[in-house]
C-alpha positions, -999 to 999 in steps of 0.1 A, spaced: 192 -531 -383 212 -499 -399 235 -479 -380 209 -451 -385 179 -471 -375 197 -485 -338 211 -444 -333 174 -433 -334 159 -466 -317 191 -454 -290 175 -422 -292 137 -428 -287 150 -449 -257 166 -421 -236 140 -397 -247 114 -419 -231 137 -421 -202 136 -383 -194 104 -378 -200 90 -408 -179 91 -412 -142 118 -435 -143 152 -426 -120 179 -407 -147 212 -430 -148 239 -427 -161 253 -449 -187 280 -459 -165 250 -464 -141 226 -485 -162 255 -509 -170 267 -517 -133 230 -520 -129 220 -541 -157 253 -566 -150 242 -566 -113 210 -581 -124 222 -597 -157 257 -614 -145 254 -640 -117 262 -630 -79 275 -619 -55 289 -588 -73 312 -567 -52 327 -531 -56 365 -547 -65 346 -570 -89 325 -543 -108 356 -518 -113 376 -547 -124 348 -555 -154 345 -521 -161 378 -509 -157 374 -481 -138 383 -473 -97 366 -487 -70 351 -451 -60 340 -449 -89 317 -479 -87 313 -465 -49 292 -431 -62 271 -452 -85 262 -472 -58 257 -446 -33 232 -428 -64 213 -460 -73 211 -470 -35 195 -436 -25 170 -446 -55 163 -478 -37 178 -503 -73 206 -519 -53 215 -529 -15 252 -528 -2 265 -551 30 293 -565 43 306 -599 28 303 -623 67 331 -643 49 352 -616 44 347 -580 60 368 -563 35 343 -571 8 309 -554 0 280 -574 -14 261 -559 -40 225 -572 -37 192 -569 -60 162 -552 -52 125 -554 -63 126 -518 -70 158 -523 -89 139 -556 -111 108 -532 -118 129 -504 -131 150 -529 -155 111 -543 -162 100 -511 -174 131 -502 -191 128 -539 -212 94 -530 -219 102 -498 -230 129 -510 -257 101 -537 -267 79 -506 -275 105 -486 -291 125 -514 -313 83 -521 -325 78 -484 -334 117 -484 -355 109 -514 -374 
């Protein structure tokens, strides 16, 4: 694929995405979500700013958005109280459904 074919594919993508009923993330967002669901657990707060070099209230605001949309659960680690477990949710595995379909539709519709 050309660099102008995957910038429009790109663009088709996000399009769809405001248009659509799906929740409007971030691309900081869509990446802690997608390695929460991609990456195997647990995933904690510490753990995703480290992979994504950013703070830890950083990750803490894109969980507190994608929480209030119901994609991801927070608790306490029992092991170790200073840590918070990231945890999947079925709404979370629907949206990254529809969002797979979505680029399946879109990559078909570029090629």
């Amino acid at each position: 694929m050309k660099a102008g074919r995957a910038l429009k594919l790109w663009q088709e993508i996000c399009l769809s995405q405001v248009l659509d009923e799906m929740p409007d993330l971030s691309l900081r967002q869509t990446t802690i979500l997608l390695t929460i669901y991609l990456e195997p657990p647990p995933h904690t707060v510490r753990g995703l700013a480290a992979k994504l070099n950013v703070t830890k209230p950083v990750i803490t605001r894109a969980l507190d958005t994608m929480g209030a949309l119901e994609l991801v659960n927070r608790r306490r680690d029992e092991n170790d109280r200073r840590n918070v477990l990231i945890q999947r949710t079925v709404r979370g595995s629907v949206y990254l459904e529809k969002l797979a379909d979505l680029i399946i539709d879109k990559y078909g519709e570029t090629a």
